[in-house]
C-alpha positions in Angstrom: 0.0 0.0 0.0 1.3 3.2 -0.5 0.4 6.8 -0.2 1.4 10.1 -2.9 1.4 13.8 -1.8 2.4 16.8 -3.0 5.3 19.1 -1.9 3.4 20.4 1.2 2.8 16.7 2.0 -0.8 16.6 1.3 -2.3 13.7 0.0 -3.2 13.0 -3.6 -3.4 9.6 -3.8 -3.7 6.0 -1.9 -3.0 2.8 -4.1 -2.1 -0.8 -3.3 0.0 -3.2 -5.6 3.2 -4.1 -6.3 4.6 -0.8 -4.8 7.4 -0.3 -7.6 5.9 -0.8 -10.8 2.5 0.8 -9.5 5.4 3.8 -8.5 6.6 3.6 -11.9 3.5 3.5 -13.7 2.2 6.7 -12.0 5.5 8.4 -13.2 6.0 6.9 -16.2 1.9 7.6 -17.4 1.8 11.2 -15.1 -1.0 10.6 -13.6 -0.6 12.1 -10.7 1.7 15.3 -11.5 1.5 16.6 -8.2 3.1 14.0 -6.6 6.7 14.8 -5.3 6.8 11.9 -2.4 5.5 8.6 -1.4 5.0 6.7 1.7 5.0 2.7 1.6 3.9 0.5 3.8 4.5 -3.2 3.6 2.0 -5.6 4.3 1.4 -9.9 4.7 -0.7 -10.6 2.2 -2.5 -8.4 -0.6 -5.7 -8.5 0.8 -4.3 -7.2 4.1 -3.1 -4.0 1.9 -6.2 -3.4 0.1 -8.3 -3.4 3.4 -5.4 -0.8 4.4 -5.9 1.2 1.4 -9.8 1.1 1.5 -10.0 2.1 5.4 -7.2 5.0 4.7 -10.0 6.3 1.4 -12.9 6.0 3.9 -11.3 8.1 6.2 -9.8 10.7 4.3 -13.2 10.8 2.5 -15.4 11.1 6.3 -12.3 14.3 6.7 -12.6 16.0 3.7 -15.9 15.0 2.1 -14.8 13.6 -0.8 -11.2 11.3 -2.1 -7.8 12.1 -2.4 -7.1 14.6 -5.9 -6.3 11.4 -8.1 -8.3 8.5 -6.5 -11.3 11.0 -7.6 -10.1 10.9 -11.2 -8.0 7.8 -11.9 -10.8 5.9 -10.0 
């Protein structure tokens, strides 16, 4: 699972995969412009991250009212 933000270190993204060619991808494709960091974390099994990722939407989506910049429009 891992996590994108901008310079200011605001979020603009949550995904879950394999964490370096999901990284790639995003940079590769610029999807996600804004992004200038990341923050991975590792879990046991792929449903473990997914559950991680979905909680971490939920509640940045309960904060904010709506998703992360690039969850909204990469889906």
């Amino acid at each position: 699972m891992y996590e994108l933000a901008d310079d200011t270190l605001n979020t603009v993204y949550y995904g879950s995969g394999k964490v370096k060619a999901r990284l790639m991808d995003h940079l590769n494709k610029k999807e996600c412009p804004m992004a200038k960091r990341y923050r991975v974390e590792y879990f046991g099994s792929e449903q473990e991250s997914r559950t991680r990722e979905e909680q971490l939407l939920r509640d940045y989506k309960s904060a904010r009212g709506k998703l992360p910049m690039y969850n909204e429009r990469i889906g």
